[in-house]
N, C-alpha and C positions, 0 to 999 in steps of 0.2 A: 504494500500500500504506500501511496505514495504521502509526503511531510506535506501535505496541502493546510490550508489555515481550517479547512473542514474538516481535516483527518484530527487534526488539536483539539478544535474545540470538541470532538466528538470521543474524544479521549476518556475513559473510563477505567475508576480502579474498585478491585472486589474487597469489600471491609473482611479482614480476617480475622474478627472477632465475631460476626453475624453472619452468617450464612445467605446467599439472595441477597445482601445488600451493596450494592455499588455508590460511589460519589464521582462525580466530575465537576468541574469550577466553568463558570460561563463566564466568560471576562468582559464580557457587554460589546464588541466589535458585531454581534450581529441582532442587534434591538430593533422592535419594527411596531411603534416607534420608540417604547419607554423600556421593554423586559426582552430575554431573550425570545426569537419568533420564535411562535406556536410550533413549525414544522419542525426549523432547528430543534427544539427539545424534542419535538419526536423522535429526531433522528438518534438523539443523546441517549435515551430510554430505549430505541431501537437498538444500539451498539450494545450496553449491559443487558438486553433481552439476547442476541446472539451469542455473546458471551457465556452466562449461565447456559444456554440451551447446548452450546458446543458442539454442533451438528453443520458444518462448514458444505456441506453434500445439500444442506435443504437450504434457498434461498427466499428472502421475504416476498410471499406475497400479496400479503393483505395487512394494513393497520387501521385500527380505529382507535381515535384521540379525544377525551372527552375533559374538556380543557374546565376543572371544577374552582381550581387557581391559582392567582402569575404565579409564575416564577422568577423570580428575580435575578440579576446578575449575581455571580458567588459561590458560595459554594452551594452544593446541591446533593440529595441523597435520592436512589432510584432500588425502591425495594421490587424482587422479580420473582415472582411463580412461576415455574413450567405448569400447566395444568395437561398436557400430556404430553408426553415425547412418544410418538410413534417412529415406524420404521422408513418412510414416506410424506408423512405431515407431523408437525406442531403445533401447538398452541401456546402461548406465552402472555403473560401477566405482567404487571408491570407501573408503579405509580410513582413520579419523579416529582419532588417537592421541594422546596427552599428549605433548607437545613434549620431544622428546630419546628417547622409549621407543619399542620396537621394536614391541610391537604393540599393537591396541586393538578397535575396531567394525567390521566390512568390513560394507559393504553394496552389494545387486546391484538394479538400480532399471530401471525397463521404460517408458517415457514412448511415449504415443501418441493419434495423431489419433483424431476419432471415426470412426466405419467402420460400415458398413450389418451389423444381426444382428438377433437374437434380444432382445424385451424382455420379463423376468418379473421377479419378486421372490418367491422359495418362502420368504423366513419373514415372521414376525409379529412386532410389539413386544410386550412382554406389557403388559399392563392394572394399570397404575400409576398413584397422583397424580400430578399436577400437580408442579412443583417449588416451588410458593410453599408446598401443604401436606405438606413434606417437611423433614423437621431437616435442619442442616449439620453440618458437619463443626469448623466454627466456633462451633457452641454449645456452654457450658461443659461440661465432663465431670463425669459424677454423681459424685456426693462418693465417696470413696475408691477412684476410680479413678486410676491414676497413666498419664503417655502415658509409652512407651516410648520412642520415635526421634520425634523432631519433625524433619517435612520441610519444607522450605522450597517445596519444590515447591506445598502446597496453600496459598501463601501468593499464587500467582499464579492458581490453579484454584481455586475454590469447586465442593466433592460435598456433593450430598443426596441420603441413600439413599432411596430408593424401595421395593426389595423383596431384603429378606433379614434379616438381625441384626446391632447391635453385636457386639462385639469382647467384651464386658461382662453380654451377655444370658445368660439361662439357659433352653437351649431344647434338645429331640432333633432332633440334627440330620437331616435325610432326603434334602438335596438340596443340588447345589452352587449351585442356580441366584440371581443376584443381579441387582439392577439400581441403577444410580446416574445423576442429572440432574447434567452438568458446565457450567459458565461459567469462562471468561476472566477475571478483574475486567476486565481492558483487553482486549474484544474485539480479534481482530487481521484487521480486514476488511483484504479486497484491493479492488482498483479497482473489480472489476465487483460491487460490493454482497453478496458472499461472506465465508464464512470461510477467514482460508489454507488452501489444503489440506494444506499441511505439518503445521499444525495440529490436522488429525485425529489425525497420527501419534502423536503425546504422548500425545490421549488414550487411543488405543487401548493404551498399555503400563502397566494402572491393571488385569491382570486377575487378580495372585494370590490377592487376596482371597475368590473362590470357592474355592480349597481351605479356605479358612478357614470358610466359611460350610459347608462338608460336614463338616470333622470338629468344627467344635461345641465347647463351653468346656469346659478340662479340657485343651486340648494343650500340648506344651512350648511353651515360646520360639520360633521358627523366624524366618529370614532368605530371604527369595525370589528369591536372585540369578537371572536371564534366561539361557538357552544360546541363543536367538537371539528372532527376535522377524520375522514377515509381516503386513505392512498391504497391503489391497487397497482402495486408493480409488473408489468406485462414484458418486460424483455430490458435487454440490455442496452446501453446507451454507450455510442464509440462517439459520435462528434462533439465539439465542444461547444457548438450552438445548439442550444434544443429551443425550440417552437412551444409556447406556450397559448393552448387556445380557450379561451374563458367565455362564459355566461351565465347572466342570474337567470334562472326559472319564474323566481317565484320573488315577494316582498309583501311582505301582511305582517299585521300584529305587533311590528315592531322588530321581525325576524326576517333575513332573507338564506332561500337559497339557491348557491352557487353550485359551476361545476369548471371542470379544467382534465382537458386532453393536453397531455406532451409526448412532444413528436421530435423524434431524431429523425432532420435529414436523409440519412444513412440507411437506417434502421426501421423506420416508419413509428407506429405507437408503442412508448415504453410506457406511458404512467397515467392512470385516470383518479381523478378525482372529484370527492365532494364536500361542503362545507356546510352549515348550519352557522350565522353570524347574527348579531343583534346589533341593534341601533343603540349609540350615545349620543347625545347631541349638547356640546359645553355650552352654548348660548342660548340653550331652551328647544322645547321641543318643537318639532316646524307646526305652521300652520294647515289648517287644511287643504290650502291651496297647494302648499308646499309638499304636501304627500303623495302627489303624483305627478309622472313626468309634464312636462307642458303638451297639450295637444289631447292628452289622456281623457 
């Protein structure tokens, strides 16, 4: 594996006084915007989930993250159940918490061998540039735009949109649908010429921006805290651009939910996911004009 800034922070040690208990230190380089991202600690709880389970033959392929609360920069303790080790599939346990607090991330994780089925892929990438002909994330912001919350998270991840709007555009909105090209700066290959697949995890937790992209300029302030978060790992990932393609479903009640296809170039679909998010809103809650997109 390679010394990537994701292989570190995803660094995990086994308490040898407790059995199932692991710790790792999150050093806040990847906040999104205030605590370590949601996915990042998946991934963290993903790494001492493979560890106890010590079954290197059976690969992840399903998590579920049920985000109860932050977790903060620091140190951090990740107690893990196997609840079965079979001979072809797993099941793994697993709840990662700020050191000293009672609760935090629980996540349920499914490892397994390959096994004879069914091969298709029923979606499509959508028809996007390149990511060399795409802005970042890192070019300047148009004069009299101010950032709100600067994350440190995109300070390890480089995004180029591809298909949707700024933050800043002035557009009718019609759809939630979005696409973004992500990189590593510090690729974090593994042995076998791959991207970790832990790796996908993070980036799949980058999808509330499609709500944003539906209701269009003119909405309050809003905060996209996670009510849990399923990555379903589907293959492996060799390019170092992956194709991120996002949509919200749904927004009621106060809740929306999201989803997110990535797509290797190379490779086509490695990673689908979905999220469960809720609304904050620091300057009050909108009005009811404000509750739905314009046009709506």
């Amino acid at each position: 594996m390679s010394e990537s800034a994701f292989a570190r922070q995803t660094t995990v040690e086994a308490d040898p006084e407790r059995p199932g208990r692991y710790r790792a230190v999150f050093s806040g380089d990847w906040n999104a915007p205030f605590v370590p991202q949601g996915g990042l600690a998946t991934a963290v709880a993903l790494r001492a989930m493979q560890t106890e389970l010590g079954a290197s033959e059976q690969r992840l392929r399903s998590v579920t993250t049920v985000f109860a609360s932050q977790v903060q920069a620091g140190l951090a303790a990740i107690d893990v159940t196997v609840l079965r080790r079979g001979r072809s599939m797993s099941q793994v346990l697993a709840t990662l918490r700020t050191e000293g607090d009672n609760a935090g991330h629980t996540s349920i994780a499914v490892f397994g061998t390959e096994r004879p089925g069914f091969e298709f892929t029923d979606l499509r990438p959508p028809d996007v540039p390149p990511p060399e002909r795409c802005p970042s994330f890192r070019d300047p912001l148009p004069e009299g735009v101010e950032q709100r919350h600067f994350m440190t998270y995109w300070e390890q991840v480089e995004g180029r949109p591809a298909l949707g709007h700024a933050p800043w555009d002035v557009y009718e909105p019609s759809t939630s649908e979005r696409a973004y090209w992500y990189r590593f700066d510090e690729i974090p290959w593994v042995d076998s010429g791959v991207l970790d697949p832990l790796a996908l995890v993070t980036l799949c937790d980058t999808m509330p921006g499609a709500v944003g992209e539906r209701m269009g300029p003119g909405s309050p302030p809003w905060v996209p805290p996670s009510a849990d978060l399923t990555v379903h790992v589907l293959g492996d990932a060799e390019s170092e651009w992956l194709l991120a393609h996002n949509t919200a479903r749904f927004a009621g009640d106060g809740y929306a939910s999201v989803d997110m296809a990535l797509w290797d170039p190379a490779r086509g679909l490695v990673a689908y996911a979905t999220q469960m998010m809720f609304f904050v809103f620091p300057d009050g809650p909108p009005t009811e004009e404000q509750r739905r997109p314009p046009g709506s």
